[in-house]
C-alpha positions as CSV (number, residue, x, y, z in Angstrom):
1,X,23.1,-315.7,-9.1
2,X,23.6,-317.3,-12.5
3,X,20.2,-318.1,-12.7
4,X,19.0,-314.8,-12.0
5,X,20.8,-313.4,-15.1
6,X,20.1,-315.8,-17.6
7,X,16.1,-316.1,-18.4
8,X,14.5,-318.5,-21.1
9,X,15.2,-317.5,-24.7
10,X,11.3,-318.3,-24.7
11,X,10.8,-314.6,-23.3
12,X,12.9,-312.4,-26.1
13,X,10.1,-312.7,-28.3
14,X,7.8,-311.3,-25.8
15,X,9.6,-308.2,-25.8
16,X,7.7,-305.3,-28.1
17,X,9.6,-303.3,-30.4
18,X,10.0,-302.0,-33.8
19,X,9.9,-304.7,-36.4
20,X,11.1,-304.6,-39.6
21,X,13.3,-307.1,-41.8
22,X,15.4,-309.8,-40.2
23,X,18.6,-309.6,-40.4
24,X,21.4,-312.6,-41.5
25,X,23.3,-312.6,-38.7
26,X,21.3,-313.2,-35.7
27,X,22.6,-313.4,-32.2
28,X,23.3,-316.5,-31.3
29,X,25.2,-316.6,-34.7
30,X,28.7,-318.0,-34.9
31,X,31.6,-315.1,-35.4
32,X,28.9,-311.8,-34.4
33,X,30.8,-309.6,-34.3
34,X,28.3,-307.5,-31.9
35,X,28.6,-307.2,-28.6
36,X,32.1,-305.8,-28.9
37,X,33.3,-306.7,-26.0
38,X,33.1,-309.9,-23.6
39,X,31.5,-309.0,-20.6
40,X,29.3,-306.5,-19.0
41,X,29.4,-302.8,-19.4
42,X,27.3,-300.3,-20.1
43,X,27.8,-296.0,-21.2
44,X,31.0,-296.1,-23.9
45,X,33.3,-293.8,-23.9
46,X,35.8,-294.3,-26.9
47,X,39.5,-292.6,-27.6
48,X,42.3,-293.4,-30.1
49,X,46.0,-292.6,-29.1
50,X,49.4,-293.9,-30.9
51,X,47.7,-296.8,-32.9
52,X,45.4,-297.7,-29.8
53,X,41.9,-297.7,-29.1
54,X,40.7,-297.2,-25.4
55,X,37.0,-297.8,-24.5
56,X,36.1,-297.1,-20.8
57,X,32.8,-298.0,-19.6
58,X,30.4,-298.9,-16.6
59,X,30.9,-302.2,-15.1
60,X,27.7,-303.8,-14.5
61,X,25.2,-304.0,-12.7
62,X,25.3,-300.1,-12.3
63,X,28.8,-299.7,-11.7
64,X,31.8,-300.5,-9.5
65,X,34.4,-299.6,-7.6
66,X,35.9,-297.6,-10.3
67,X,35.8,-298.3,-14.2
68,X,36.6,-300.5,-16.7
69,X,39.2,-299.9,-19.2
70,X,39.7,-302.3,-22.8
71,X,42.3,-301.8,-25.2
72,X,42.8,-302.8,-28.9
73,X,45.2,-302.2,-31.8
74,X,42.8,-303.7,-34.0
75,X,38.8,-303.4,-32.4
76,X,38.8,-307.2,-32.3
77,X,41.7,-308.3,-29.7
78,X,40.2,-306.3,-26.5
79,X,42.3,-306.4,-23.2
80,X,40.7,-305.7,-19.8
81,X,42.3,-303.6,-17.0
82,X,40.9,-301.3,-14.2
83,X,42.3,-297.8,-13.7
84,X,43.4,-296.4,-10.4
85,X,41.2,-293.5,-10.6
86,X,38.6,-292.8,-10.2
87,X,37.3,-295.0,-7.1
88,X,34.2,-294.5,-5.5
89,X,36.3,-294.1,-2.0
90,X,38.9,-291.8,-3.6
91,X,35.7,-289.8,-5.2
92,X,33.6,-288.8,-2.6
93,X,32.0,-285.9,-1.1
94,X,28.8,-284.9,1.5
95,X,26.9,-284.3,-1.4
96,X,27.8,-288.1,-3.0
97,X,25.4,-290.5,-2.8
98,X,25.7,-294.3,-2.6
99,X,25.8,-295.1,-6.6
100,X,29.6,-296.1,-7.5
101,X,31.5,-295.3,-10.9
102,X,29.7,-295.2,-14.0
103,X,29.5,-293.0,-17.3
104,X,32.9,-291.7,-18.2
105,X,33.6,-289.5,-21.1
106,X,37.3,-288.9,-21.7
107,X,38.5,-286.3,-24.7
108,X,42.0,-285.0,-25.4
109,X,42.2,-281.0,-25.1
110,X,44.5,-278.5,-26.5
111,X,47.2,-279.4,-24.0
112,X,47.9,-282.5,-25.1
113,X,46.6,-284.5,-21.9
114,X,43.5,-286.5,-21.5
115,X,40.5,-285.2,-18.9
116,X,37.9,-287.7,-17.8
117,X,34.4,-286.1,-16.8
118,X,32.5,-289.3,-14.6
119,X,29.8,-289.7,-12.4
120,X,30.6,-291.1,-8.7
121,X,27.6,-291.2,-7.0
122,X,25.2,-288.7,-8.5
123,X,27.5,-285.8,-9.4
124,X,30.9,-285.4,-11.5
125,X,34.4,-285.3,-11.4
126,X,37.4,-285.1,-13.0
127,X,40.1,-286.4,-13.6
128,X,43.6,-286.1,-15.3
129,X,46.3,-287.6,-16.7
130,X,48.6,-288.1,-19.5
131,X,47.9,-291.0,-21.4
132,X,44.8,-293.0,-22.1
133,X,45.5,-295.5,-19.3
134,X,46.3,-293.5,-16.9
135,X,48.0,-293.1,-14.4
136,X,44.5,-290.7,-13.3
137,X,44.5,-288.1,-10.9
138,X,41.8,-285.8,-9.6
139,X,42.3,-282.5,-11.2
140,X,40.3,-280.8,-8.6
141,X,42.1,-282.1,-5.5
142,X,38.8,-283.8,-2.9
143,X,36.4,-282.1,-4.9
144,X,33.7,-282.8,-7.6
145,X,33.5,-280.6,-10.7
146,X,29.5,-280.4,-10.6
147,X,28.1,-281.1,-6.8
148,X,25.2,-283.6,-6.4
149,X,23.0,-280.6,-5.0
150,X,24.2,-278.2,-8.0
151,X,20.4,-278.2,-9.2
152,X,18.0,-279.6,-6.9
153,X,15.4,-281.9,-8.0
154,X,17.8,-283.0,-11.2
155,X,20.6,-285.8,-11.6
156,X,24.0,-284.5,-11.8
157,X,25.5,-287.4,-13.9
158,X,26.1,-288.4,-17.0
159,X,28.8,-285.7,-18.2
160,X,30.2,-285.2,-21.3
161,X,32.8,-282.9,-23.1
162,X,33.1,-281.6,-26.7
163,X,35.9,-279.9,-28.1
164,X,35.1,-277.8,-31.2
165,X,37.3,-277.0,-33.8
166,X,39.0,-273.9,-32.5
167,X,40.0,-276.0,-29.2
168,X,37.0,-274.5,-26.6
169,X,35.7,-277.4,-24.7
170,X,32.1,-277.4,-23.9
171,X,30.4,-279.7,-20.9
172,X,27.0,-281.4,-21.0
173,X,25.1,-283.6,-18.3
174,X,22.0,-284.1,-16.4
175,X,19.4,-286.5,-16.2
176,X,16.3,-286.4,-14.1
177,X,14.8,-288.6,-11.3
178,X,12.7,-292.1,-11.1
179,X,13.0,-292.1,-15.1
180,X,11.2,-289.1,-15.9
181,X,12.0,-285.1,-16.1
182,X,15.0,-285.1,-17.7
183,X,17.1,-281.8,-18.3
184,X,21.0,-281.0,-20.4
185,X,22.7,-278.4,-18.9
186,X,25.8,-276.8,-21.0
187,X,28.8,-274.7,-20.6
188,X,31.7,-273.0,-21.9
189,X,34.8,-274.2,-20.2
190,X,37.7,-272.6,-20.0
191,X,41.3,-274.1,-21.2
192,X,42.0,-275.1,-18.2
193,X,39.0,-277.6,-18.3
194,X,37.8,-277.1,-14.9
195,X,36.4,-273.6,-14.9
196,X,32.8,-272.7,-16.2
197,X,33.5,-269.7,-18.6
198,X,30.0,-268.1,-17.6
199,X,26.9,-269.6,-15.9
200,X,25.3,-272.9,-17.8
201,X,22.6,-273.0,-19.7
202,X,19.4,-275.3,-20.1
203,X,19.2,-276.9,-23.7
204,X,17.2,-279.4,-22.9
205,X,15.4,-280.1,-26.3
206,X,12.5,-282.4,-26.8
207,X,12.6,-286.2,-25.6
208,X,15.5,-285.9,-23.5
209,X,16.2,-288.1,-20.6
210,X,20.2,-288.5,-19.7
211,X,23.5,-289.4,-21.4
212,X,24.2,-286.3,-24.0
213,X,26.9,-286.7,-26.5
214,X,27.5,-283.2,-28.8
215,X,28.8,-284.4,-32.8
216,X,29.7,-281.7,-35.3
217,X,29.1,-282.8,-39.0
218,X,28.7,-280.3,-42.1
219,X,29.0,-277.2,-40.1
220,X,25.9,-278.3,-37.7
221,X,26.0,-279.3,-34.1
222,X,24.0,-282.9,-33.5
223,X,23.5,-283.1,-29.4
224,X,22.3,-287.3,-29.3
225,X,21.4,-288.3,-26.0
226,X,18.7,-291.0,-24.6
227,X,15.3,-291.4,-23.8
228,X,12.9,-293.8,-22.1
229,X,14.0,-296.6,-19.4
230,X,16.9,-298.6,-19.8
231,X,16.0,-301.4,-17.4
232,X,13.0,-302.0,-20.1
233,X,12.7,-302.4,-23.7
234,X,11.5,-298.3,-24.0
235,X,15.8,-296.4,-24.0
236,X,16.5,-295.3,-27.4
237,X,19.0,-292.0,-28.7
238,X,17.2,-289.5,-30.4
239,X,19.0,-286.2,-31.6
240,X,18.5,-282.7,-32.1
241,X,20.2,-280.3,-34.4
242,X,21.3,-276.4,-33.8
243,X,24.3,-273.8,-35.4
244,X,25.7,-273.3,-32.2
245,X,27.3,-275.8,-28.9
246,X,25.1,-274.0,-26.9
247,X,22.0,-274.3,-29.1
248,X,19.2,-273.7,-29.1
249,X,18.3,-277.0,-30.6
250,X,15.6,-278.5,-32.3
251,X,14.4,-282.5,-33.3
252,X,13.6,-282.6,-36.6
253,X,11.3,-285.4,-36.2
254,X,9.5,-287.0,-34.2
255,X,11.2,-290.5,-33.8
256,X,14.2,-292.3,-32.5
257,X,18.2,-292.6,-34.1
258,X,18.6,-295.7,-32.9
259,X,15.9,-297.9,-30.6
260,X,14.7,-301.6,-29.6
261,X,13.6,-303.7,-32.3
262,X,12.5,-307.1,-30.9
263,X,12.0,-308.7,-33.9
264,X,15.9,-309.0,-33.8
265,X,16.2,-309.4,-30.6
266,X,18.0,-305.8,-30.2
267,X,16.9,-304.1,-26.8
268,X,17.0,-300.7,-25.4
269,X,19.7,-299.5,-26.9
270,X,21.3,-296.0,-25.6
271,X,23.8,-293.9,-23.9
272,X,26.6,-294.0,-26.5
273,X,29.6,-292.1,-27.9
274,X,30.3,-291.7,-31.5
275,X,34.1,-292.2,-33.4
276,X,35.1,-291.8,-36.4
277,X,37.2,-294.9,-37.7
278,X,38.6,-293.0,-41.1
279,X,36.4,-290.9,-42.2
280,X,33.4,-292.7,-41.5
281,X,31.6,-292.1,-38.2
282,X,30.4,-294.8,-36.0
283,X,28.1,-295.2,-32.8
284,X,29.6,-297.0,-30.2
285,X,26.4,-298.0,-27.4
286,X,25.2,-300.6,-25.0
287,X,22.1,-302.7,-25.2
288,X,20.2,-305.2,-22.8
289,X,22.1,-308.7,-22.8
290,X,20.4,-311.8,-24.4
291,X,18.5,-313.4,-23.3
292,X,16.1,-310.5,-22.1
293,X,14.7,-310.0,-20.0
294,X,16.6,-311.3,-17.2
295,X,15.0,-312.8,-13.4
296,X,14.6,-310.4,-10.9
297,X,15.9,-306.9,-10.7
298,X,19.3,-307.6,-12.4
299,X,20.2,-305.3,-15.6
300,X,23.3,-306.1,-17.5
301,X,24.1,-304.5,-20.4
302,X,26.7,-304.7,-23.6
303,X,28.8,-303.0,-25.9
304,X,28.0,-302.8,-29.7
305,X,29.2,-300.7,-32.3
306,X,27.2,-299.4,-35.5
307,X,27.6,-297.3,-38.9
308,X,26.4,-293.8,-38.5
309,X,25.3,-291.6,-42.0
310,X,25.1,-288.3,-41.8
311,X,23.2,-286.5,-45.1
312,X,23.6,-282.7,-44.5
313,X,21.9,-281.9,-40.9
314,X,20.0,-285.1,-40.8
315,X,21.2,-288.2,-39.4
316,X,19.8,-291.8,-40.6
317,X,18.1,-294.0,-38.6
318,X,20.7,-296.2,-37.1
319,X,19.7,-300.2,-38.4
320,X,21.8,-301.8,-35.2
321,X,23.1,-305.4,-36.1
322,X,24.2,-308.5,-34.8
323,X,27.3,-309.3,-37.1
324,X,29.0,-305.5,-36.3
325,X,30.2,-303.1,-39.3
326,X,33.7,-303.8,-41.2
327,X,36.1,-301.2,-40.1
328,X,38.5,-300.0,-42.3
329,X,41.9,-300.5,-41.6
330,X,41.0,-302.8,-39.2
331,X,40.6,-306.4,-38.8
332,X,37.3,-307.9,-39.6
333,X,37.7,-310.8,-37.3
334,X,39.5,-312.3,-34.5
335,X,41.3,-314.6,-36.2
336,X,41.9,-318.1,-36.9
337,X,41.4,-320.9,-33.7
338,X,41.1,-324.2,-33.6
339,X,37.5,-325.7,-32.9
340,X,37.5,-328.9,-30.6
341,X,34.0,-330.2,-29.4
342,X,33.3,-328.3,-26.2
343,X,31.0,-330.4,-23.4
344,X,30.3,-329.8,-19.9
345,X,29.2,-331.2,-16.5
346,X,26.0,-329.9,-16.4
347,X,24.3,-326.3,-18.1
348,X,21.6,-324.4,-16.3
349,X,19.6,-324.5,-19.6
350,X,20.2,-325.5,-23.5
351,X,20.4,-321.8,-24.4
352,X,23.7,-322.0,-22.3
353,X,25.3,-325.6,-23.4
354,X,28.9,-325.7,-23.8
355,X,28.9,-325.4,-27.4
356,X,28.3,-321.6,-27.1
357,X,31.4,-320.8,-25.2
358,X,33.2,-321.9,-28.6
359,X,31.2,-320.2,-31.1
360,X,33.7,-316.9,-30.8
361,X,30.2,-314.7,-29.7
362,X,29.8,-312.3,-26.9
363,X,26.3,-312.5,-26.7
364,X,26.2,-316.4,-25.8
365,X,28.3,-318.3,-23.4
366,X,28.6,-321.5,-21.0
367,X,26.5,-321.6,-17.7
368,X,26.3,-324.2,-14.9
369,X,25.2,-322.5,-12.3
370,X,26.7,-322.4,-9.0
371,X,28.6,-325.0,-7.7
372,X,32.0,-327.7,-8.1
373,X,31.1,-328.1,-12.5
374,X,33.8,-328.6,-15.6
375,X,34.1,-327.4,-18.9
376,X,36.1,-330.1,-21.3
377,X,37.7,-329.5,-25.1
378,X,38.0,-332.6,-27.0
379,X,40.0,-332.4,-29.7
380,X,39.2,-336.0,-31.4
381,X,43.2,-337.1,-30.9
382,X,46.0,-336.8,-28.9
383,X,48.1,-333.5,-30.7
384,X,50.3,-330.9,-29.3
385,X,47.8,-328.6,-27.7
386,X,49.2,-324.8,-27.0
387,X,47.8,-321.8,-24.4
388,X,44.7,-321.2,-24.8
389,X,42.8,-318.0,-23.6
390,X,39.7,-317.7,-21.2
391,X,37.4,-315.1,-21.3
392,X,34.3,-314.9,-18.4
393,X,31.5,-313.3,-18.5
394,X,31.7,-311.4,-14.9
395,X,35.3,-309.8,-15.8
396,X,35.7,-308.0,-12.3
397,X,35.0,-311.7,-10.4
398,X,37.4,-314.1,-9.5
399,X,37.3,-317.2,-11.3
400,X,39.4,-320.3,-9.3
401,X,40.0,-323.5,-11.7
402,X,42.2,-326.4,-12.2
403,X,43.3,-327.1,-15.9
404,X,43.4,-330.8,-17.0
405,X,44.8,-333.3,-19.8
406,X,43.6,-336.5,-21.0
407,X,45.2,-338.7,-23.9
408,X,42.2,-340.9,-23.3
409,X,39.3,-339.0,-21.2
410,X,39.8,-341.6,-18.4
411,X,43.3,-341.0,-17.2
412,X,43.9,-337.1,-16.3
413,X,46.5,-334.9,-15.2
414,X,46.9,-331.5,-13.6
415,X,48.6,-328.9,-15.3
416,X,50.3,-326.9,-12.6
417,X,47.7,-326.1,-9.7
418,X,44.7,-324.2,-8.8
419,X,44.5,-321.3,-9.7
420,X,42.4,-317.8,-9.3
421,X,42.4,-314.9,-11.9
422,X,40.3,-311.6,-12.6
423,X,40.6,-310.2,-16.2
424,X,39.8,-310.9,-20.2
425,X,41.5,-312.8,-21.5
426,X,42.9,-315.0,-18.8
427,X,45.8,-316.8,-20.4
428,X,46.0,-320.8,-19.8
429,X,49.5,-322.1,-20.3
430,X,50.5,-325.0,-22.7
431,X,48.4,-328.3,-22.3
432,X,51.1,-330.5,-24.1
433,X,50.3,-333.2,-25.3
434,X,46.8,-334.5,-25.0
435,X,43.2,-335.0,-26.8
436,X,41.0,-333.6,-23.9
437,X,41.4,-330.4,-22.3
438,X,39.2,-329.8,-19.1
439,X,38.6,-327.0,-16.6
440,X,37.3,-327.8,-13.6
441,X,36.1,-325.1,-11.3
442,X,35.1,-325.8,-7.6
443,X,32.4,-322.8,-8.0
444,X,31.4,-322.3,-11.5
445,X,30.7,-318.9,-13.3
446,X,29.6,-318.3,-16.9
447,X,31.7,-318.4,-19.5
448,X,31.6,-316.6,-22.9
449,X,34.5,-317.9,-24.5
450,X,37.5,-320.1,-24.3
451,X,39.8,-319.9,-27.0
452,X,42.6,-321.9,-28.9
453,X,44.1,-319.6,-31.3
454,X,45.9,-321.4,-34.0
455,X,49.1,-318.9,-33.7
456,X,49.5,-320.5,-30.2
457,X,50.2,-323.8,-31.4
C-alpha cells in the first residue's frame, strides 16, 4: 500500500496550476509549519473553548468509522483522539448510503452546548453535547437531520451552521453528483437547532460545487465554498457576497480565493473553515499530499492554515504557503528537540529517506514499504537519552514495534517489549543510556516524525 501513496517527486511538476513567485519556504523545507497536522484528513472544522483549540476533520481516504478529533493549547502541540459519536453504525438510516464519516462542522449556539452537523453516508446528522470532545450524542434520537432522498438528484452532505450576531443559527449544504451540478441549500433554524424555521431555499450562486462555509465581515455576509474536483489539481474556494444569510448572493469576480498553484507545489486546495485567531481571520483547509499525484486511485489529503484579508466586501486572494502564518498569542514553533542522524533499513525511494522523518515537517516522512524494516537515531555518543515521541503518518492504523539501545551499534538491547499503538503522538519511554536509538517494526508503515524534545531529557 505504501507504494501506492507515495509517487515520484518527478511528477509534482507535471501538475498545471497558477504560477506566480516562489516562495522561501518550500515543502520539503525543515520546520514548515504547513500541513498543520501529522497525518491525513481532509474538510476542517475548527472551535476554541477554555484556552483550547479543537479541529475535527475527515480521516482519509474518504472517511472512517467516525471522525477525527486534535487538540492544542498552542496550534503547534496537536493531540489525536476519536470521538464516540458519530459512527457510521450508530448513524445510519434506509436512506444512508455506504460512504462513512466525513465533513463535520461543529459551532457553539446560544445555549451554551456544542451541535455538530456531519455527513454519514450521503445525508446529515447531528449531534450534541457539552464540550468540544464530547461526550456526543445524537440529538435527533435514530434519525438524520437532512435525509439522503431530501432532494433527489442532489448530495445531501457537506453541512454547515452559522450563527449570526443576534444568536439565529442558519444551515447550509449540498453538493451535486459525479463532480458536476452542484447546489447550497439554506435555512433558518430554530433555537433548538434541529427544526427548519420555514422551507429552505436555493442560493446556489455561481461556481458552486460542495463544502459551504457562511463568514460575516463589515456588515456583509461572504458564503465560500468549493469548486472543481478534489481528486485532481482543478478544487479551489471561490466566494460570493450578499446583505442577508439567506442571500441572494453574488461573485464579484470571476476567479478563485484560494486555488492550486503548482509552481509551489500547492494542490487543490478546498473545503475549509475560517477562525479568527485575535482579531485576525484565518482559513483553515486541506490540500492534496506531496508528492502528487499519488499511484492508483488513492486521495489523501492535509490540513494547512492561511491568513485571510478582508477590505470592505471583498476578500483577497488567499497566497497559500508552505512555512504557515505566525499566530498571535501563539507559539511559532514546536519547540526545541534534539537532532541525531536518523538512518534506516531500507526506503521505498530517496524522496522518503530517513532523514525526512527528523526534519519536524508534515508534508515529508520515512517510508520502507511493507515488511520486517527499522528506523535508528544516532546520537554520535553514548548520553542520557529521554522519551521520545512518534508520530505516523496513517494515525487510525496500528503500528507494532520494538524500541532498541546501542552504546556501540553492534551490541543492542530491548527496551521493554513489543509493542502496538494507534494515535499522534505515540509516547516512547526513556532509552537511558545509549548512542543509538532503533525501532524496529515487523511490518513497517510511514513515518512523519519521531521526536526528541529537549524538555524530555
Amino acid at each position: 500500500m505504501p507504494r501506492l501513496l507515495w509517487a515520484s517527486l518527478a511528477l509534482v511538476a507535471s501538475v498545471v496550476g497558477t504560477a506566480v513567485t516562489a516562495e522561501p519556504v518550500g515543502w520539503t523545507a525543515p520546520g514548515a509549519g504547513n500541513p498543520l497536522l501529522p497525518g491525513y484528513f481532509a474538510d476542517p472544522s475548527i472551535v476554541r473553548h477554555d484556552g483550547e483549540w479543537f479541529i475535527y476533520a475527515t480521516i482519509d481516504p474518504w472517511g472512517g468509522e467516525t471522525l477525527g478529533l486534535w487538540r492544542s493549547r498552542d496550534f503547534r502541540h496537536w493531540t489525536f483522539s476519536t470521538l464516540n459519536w458519530p459512527t457510521k453504525s450508530a448513524a445510519s438510516s434506509p436512506t444512508s448510503n455506504t460512504s462513512r464519516v466525513w465533513a463535520p462542522s461543529v459551532v457553539r449556539a446560544r445555549d451554551g452546548r456544542f451541535w455538530m452537523y456531519v455527513s454519514v453516508g450521503s445525508e446529515v446528522w447531528v449531534g450534541v453535547a457539552n464540550h468540544p470532545a464530547g461526550p456526543w450524542r445524537n440529538a435527533l434520537g435514530d434519525r438524520p437531520l437532512i435525509p439522503g432522498n431530501f432532494r433527489p438528484g442532489y448530495h445531501m452532505i457537506d453541512a454547515e451552521v452559522f450563527v449570526d450576531d443576534d444568536g439565529t443559527p442558519y444551515l447550509y449544504w449540498g453538493s451535486g453528483l459525479n463532480w458536476v451540478n452542484g447546489h447550497c441549500f439554506a435555512v433558518r433554524l430554530k433555537p433548538d437547532m434541529v427544526t427548519f424555521d420555514g422551507e429552505p431555499v436555493d442560493v446556489t450562486p455561481a461556481h458552486y460545487f460542495e463544502a459551504p462555509f457562511m463568514f460575516k465581515a463589515n456588515g456583509h455576509y461572504f458564503l465560500t465554498y468549493s469548486w472543481g474536483n478534489t481528486t485532481r489539481d482543478t478544487y479551489q474556494v471561490r466566494y460570493a457576497v450578499g446583505a442577508s444569510p439567506l442571500g441572494p448572493f453574488t461573485e464579484p469576480r470571476d476567479a478563485p480565493l484560494l486555488a492550486t498553484d503548482s509552481s509551489r507545489n500547492i494542490i487543490s486546495p478546498g473545503h475549509h473553515a475560517i477562525a479568527r485567531i485575535g482579531t485576525q481571520p484565518y482559513i483553515l483547509y486541506h490540500r492534496q499530499a506531496l508528492p502528487y499525484p499519488p499511484a492508483g486511485d488513492t486521495v489523501l489529503r492535509q490540513v494547512a492554515i492561511d491568513r485571510l484579508v478582508v477590505r470592505g466586501n471583498r476578500l483577497d486572494p488567499v497566497r497559500p504557503t508552505h512555512a504557515g502564518p505566525v499566530l498571535p498569542g501563539l507559539a511559532k514553533d514546536r519547540g526545541p528537540t534534539r537532532t541525531p542522524r536518523l538512518t534506516a533499513s531500507h526506503v521505498v525511494d530517496t524522496v522518503h529517506a530517513a532523514g525526512a522523518a527528523g526534519d519536524d515537517n508534515y508534508a515529508t516522512g520515512w517510508d520502507a514499504g511493507k515488511g520486517p524494516a527499522w528506523l535508528q537515531a544516532d546520537f554520535g555518543v553514548p548520553m542520557s537519552i529521554g522519551a521520545s515521541e512518534l508520530r505516523p503518518a496513517f494515525v487510525t492504523s496500528p503500528l507494532t514495534w520494538t524500541l532498541q539501545t546501542s552504546l556501540d551499534g553492534q551490541r543492542w538491547r530491548d527496551v521493554g517489549t513489543a509493542r502496538t499503538a494507534t494515535g499522534s503522538p505515540i509516547a516512547l519511554p526513556v532509552a537511558g543510556r545509549a548512542r543509538y536509538v532503533r525501532l524496529v517494526f515487523a511490518d513497517a508503515a510511514p513515518i512523519l516524525e519521531w521526536r526528541f524534545p529537549e524538555s524530555d531529557q
